[in-house]
C-alpha positions in Angstrom: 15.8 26.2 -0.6 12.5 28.6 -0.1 14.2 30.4 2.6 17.5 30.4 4.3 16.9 30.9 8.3 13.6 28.6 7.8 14.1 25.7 10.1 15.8 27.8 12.8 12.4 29.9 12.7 9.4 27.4 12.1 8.5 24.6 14.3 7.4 21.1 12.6 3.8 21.2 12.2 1.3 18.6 10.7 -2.2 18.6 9.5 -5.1 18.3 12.9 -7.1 15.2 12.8 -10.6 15.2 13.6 -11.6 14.1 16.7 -12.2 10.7 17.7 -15.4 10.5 18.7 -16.8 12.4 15.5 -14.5 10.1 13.2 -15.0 6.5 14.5 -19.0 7.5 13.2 -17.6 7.9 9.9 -15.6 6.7 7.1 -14.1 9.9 6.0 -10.5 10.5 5.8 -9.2 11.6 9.4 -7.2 15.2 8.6 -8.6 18.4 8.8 -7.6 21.0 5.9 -4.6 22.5 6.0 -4.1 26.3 5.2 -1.9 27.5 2.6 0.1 29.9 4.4 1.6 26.8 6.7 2.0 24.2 3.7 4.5 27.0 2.7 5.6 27.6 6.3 6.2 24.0 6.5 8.3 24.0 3.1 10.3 27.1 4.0 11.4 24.7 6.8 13.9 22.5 4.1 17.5 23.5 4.9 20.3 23.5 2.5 21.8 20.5 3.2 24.4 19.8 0.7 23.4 16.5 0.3 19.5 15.6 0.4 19.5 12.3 2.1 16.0 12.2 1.6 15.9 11.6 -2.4 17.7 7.9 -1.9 15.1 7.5 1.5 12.2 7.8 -1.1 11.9 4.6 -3.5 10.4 7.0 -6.3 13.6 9.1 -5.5 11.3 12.5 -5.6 13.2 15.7 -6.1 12.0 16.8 -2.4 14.1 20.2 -2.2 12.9 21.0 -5.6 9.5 21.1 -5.0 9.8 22.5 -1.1 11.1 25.5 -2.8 8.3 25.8 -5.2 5.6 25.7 -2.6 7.3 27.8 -0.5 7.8 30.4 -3.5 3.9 30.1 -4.4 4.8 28.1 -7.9 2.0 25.3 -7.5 1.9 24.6 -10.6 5.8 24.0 -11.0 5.7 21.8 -8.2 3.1 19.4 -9.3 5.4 19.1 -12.7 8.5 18.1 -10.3 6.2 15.7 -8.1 5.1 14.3 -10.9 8.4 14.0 -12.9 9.0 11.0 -9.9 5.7 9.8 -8.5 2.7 9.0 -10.8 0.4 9.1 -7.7 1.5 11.4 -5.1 -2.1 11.5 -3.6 -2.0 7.9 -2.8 1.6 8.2 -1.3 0.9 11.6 0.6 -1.8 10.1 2.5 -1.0 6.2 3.1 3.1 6.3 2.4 5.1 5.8 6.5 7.6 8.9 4.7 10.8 7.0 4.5 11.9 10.0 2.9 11.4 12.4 6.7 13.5 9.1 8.1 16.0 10.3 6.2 15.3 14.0 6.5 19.3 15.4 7.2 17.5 18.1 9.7 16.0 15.5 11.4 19.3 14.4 12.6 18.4 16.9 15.2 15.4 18.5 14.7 12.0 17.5 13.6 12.5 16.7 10.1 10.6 18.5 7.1 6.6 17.6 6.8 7.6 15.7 3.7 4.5 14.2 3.3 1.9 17.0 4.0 3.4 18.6 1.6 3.5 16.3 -1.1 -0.1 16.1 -0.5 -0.8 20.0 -0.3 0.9 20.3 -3.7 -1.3 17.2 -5.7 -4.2 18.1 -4.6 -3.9 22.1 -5.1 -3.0 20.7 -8.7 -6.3 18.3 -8.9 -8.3 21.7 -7.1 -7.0 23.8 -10.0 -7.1 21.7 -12.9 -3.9 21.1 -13.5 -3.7 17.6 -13.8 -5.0 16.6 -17.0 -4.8 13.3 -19.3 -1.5 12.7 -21.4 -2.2 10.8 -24.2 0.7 10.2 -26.3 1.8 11.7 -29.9 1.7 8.7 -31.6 1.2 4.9 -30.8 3.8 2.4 -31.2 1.6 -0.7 -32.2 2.6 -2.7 -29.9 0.4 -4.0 -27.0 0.9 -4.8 -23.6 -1.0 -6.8 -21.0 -0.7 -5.6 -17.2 -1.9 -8.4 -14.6 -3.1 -6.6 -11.5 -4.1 -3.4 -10.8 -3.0 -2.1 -7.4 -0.3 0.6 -7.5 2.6 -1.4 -9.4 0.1 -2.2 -12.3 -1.3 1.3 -12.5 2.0 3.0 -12.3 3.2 0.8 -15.0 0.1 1.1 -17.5 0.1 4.8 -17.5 3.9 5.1 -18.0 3.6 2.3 -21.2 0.9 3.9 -22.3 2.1 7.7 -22.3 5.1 5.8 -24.0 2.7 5.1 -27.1 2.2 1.7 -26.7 -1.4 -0.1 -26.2 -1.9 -1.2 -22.4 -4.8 -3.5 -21.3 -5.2 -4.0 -17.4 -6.3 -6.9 -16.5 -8.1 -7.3 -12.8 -9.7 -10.4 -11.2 -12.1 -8.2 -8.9 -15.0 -6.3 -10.0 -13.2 -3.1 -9.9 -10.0 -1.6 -10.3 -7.4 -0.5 -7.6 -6.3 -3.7 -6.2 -5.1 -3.3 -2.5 -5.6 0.4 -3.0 -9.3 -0.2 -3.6 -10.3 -3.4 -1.1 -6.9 -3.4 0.9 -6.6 0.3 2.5 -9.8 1.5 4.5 -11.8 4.6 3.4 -10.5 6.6 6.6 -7.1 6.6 4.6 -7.8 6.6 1.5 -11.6 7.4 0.3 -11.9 5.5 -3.3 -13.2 8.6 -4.7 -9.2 9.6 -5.0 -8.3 6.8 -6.9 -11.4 7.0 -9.2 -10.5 10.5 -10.6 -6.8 9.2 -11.7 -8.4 5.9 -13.5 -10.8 8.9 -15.5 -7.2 10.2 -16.2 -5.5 7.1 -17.2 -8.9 6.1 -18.9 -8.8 9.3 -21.1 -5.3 8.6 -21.8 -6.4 5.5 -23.8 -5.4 2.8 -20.8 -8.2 0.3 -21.2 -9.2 -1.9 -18.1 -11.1 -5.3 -17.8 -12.3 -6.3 -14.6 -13.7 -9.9 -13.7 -10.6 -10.9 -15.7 -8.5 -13.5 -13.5 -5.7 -14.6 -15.8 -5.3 -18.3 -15.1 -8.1 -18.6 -14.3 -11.2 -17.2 -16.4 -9.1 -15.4 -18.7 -6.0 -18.6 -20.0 -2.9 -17.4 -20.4 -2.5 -18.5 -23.9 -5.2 -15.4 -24.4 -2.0 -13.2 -22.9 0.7 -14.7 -24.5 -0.6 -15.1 -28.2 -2.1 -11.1 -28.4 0.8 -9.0 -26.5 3.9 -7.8 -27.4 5.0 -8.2 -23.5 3.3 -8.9 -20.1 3.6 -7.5 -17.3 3.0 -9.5 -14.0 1.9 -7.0 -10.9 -0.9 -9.3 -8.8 1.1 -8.5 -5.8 1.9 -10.8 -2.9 -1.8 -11.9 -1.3 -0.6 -15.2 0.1 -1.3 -14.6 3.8 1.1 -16.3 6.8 -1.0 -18.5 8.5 -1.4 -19.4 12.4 -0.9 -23.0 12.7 -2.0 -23.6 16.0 -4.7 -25.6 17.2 -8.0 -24.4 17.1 -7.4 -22.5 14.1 -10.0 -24.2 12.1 -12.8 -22.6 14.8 -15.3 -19.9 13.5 -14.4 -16.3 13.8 -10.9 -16.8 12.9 -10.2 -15.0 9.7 -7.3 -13.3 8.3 -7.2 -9.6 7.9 -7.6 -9.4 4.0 -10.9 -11.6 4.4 -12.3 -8.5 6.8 -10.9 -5.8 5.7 -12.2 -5.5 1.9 -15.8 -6.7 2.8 -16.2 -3.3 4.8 -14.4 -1.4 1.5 -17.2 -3.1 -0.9 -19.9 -1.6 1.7 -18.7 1.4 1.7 -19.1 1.1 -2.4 -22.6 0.4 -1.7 -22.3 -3.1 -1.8 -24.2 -5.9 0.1 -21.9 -9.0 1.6 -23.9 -12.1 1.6 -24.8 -12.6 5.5 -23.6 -16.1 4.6 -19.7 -14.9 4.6 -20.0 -11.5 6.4 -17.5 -10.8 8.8 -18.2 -7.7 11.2 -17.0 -6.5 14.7 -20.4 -5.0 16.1 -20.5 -6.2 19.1 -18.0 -8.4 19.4 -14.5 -9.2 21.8 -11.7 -8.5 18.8 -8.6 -10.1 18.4 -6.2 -8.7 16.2 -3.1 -10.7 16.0 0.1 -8.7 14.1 1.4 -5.4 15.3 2.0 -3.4 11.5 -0.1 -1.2 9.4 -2.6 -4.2 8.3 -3.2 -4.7 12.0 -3.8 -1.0 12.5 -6.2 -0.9 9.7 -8.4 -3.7 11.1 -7.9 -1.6 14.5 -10.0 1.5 13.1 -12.1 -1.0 10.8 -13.3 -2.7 14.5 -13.6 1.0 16.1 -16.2 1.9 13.2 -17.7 -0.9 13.1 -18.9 -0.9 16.8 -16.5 -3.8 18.7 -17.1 -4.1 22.3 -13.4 -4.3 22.8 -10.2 -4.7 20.7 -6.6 -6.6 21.1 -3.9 -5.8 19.4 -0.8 -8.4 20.0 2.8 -8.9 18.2 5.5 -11.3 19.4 7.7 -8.9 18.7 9.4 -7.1 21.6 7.7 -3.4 21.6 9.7 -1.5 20.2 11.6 2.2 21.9 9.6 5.0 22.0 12.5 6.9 19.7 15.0 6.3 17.2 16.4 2.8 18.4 20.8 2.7 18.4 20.6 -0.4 15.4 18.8 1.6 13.0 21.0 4.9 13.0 20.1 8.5 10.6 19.5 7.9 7.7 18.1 4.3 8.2 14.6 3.9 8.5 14.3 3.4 12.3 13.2 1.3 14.6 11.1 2.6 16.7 7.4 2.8 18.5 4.6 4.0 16.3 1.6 5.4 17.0 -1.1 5.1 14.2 -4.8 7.5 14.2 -6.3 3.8 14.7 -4.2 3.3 18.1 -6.1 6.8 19.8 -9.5 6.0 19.0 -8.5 3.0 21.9 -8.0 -0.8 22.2 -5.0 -2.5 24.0 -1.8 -3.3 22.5 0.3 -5.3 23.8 4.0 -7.2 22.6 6.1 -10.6 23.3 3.0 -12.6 23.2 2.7 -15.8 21.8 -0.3 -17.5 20.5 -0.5 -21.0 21.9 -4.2 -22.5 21.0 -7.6 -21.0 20.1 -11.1 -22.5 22.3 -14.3 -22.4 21.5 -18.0 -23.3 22.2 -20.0 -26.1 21.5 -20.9 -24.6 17.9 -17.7 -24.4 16.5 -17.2 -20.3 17.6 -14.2 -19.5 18.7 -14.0 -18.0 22.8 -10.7 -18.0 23.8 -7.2 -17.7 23.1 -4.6 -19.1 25.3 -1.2 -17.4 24.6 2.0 -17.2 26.6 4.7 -14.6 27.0 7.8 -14.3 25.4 11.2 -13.6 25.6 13.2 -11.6 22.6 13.9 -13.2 19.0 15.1 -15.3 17.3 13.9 -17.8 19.9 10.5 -16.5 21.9 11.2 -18.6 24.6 8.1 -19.2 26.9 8.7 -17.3 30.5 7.7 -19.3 33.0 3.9 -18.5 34.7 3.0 -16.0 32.3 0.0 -18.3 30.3 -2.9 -16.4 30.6 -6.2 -16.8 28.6 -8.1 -13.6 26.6 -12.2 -14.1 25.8 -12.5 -13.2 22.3 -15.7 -13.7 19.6 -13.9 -12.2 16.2 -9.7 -13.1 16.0 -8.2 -11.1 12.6 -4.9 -12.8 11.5 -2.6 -9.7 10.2 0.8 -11.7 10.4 2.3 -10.4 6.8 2.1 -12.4 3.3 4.2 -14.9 2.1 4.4 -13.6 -1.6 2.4 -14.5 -4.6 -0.3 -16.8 -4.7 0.8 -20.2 -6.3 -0.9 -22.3 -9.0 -3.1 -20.7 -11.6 -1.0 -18.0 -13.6 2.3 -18.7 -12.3 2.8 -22.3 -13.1 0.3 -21.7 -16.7 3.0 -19.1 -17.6 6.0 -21.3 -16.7 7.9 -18.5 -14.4 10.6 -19.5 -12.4 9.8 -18.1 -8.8 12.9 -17.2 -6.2 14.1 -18.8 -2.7 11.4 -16.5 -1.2 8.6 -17.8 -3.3 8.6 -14.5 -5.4 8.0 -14.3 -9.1 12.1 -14.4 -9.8 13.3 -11.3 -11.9 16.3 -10.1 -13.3 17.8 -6.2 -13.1 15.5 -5.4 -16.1 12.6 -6.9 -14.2 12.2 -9.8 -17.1 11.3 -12.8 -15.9 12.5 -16.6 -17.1 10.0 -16.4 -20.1 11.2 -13.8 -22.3 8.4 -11.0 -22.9 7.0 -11.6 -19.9 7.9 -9.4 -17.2 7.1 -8.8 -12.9 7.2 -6.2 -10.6 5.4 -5.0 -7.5 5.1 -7.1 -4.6 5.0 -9.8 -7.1 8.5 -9.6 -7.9 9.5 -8.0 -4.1 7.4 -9.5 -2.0 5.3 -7.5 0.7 6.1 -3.7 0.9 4.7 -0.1 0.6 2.7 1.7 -1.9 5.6 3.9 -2.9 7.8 0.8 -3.8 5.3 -0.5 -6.0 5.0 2.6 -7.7 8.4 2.8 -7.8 8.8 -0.5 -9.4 6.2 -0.3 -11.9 7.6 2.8 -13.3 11.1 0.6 -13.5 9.4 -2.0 -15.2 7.6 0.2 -17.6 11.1 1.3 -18.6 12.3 -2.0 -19.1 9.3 -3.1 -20.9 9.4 0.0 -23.3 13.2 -0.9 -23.9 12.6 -4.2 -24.5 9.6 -3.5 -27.1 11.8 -1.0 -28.9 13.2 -4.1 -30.2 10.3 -6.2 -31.6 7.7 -6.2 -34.1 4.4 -6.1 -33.5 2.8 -9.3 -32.5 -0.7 -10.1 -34.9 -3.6 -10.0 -32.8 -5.5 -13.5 -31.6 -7.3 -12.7 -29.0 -11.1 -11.4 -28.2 -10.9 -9.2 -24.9 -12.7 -10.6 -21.9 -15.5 -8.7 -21.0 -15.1 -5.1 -19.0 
């Protein structure tokens, strides 16, 4: 604890964002700097709690008091060795992650809880400023190999942990470049790709090798996998999207949300989307039909991109403005959130359900005919409460369904759960031994800092598991980077 009288004295204060009307011209990150004399302000603010709830409320369990005290002490470079003793990628976390961890903040019982996340960020990139944060190869190398499938923020986490562990680590990606969700799944405003690229030169320089255009199952076969590597580890994530089966569905303009979303991240890379398949909101009546963080990000995606005007709907009840009674300290509540994308405008609205798209006589889709609703598990239809919406673009950001089926799963011979997960056991093996899965993979949907957290679990149990085997003889020739 930095200092003892700290959150009696300080209020709660977080970094400004820029203003609206300057950032939905852009596609910069939202914040404005935040000076160093507050990041420490802000850490003097952790209490000595006797019990820091907020360790089990962070799925990396980060030693949060531990580093608060550094910052607020001025040891920067001490704190970036804690953070780092947890998190492999705290800059991805301290900008994108909800902060499960201030949920669970004992002060906030009361009180505003600690600015967790600002400064998680503050210390990482103080560390990148200064040159602290260098590659770790390791002392020697094990001889074994290891093939990670997928490269989002499981996969990553993983490779660099196997690799610092000595062992060989190929990364295999299906897209043209690496990153995975965090590359073509979160928009620039949150997380410009610049701040993933400089940790892939780390992990590069470390000796992690990446392929990209690889899709194992399908132009990279399995066997390729399974007769070079000592052990595999499955991280592809969960990209099977839920659907809206309602008539009308089949209409054009009605896409899901990771169709839209990562053709705006390519252009941002410079990249041209064939008219042919584009998919932009200039101009147009949006629809965005799911009320969580994908929704939100196709929100600010249709802000920047020009939209005439923007819906946001979820057949969920809305949700209370503060903690709600069901989810009590140090749960992870339930409660109304307001996201940047919400104050640069739209409408949202809840307890509507989608009954049948319209359209013209070309196929485009016009209008959506929904109903309201009473609360779950049934959604009965109130009576007199149809109404219609004109709409030109309708984004489908309803949540995933797990893992994509056919291809690598069935070519491996995986068993896959009740949820239609990739089944794993405590040491994240899966039915075929050597083969391993983590992620949202394994999981199914959930946050960066979960798959972080389990591809440094996995990494573990993969390293464990190797310390047992020989080396398997080499068969394979590497697909082309």
């Amino acid at each position: 604890m930095g200092k003892v009288t700290g959150f009696l004295e300080i209020e709660r204060e977080q970094a400004a964002r820029r203003n609206v009307e300057e950032r939905v011209r852009d596609w910069f990150e939202i914040y404005q700097p935040f000076p160093e004399e507050k990041q420490r302000d802000q850490s003097a603010r952790c209490m000595d709690c006797g019990v820091p709830f907020c360790h089990t409320g962070c799925p990396v369990n980060n030693l949060i008091p531990d580093w608060n005290d550094l910052a607020y002490n001025g040891r920067w470079q001490s704190a970036i060795r804690r953070l780092h003793a947890t998190n492999n990628f705290p800059e991805f976390t301290g900008r994108i992650c909800p902060a499960p961890c201030e949920a669970a903040c004992v002060l906030g019982i009361d009180q505003p809880p600690v600015s967790i996340k600002l400064i998680e960020k503050s210390i990482v990139e103080r560390a990148w400023d200064e040159g602290w944060i260098q590659p770790e190869p390791p002392e020697h190398n094990t001889g074994k190999r290891v093939a990670v499938v997928g490269s989002g923020p499981a996969g990553l986490a993983a490779a660099q942990q196997l690799r610092r562990a000595g062992h060989s680590v190929t990364v295999y990606e299906k897209n043209d470049r690496i990153g995975g969700l965090l590359r073509y799944g979160i928009p620039n405003f949150k997380l410009e790709k610049h701040i993933l690229d400089r940790r892939l030169k780390q992990m590069r320089a470390e000796g992690v090798t990446f392929l990209t255009n690889a899709h194992v199952g399908g132009n990279v076969p399995v066997d390729a996998l399974t007769g070079h590597y000592d052990a595999i580890l499955l991280a592809g994530g969960a990209e099977h999207p839920r659907d809206l089966k309602i008539p009308g569905r089949e209409l054009k303009g009605v896409h899901y949300a990771m169709e839209f979303l990562p053709q705006q991240n390519r252009r941002c890379e410079g990249d041209t989307v064939d008219p042919k398949i584009a998919i932009s909101a200039e101009g147009k009546r949006v629809l965005i039909i799911g009320g969580g963080d994908t929704g939100a990000d196709c929100l600010g995606t249709s802000h920047r991109q020009g939209a005439k005007s923007v819906h946001q709907f979820e057949i969920m009840p809305k949700p209370p403005d503060s903690r709600a009674a069901s989810t009590p300290w140090p749960l992870w509540p339930l409660q109304l959130r307001t996201e940047s994308a919400h104050e640069e405008g739209g409408i949202r609205d809840w307890s509507i359900n989608s009954v049948k798209f319209t359209g013209d006589e070309h196929g485009n889709v016009k209008q959506l005919h929904a109903v309201r609703v009473g609360p779950p598990p049934k959604f009965e239809a109130i009576a007199g409460s149809e109404f219609t919406l004109d709409v030109d673009l309708v984004l489908l950001a309803m949540g995933f369904l797990g893992p994509v089926k056919g291809g690598m799963i069935e070519q491996l011979g995986v068993a896959v759960d009740q949820r239609g997960n990739v089944a794993a056991n405590a040491e994240y093996m899966t039915s075929v031994d050597g083969i391993f899965a983590a992620g949202d993979m394994r999981r199914g949907q959930s946050l960066v800092v979960w798959a972080i957290s389990e591809g440094r679990k996995a990494a573990a149990a993969v390293d464990a598991y190797l310390a047992t085997k020989q080396p398997t003889a080499p068969t394979l020739r590497h697909a082309r980077a």
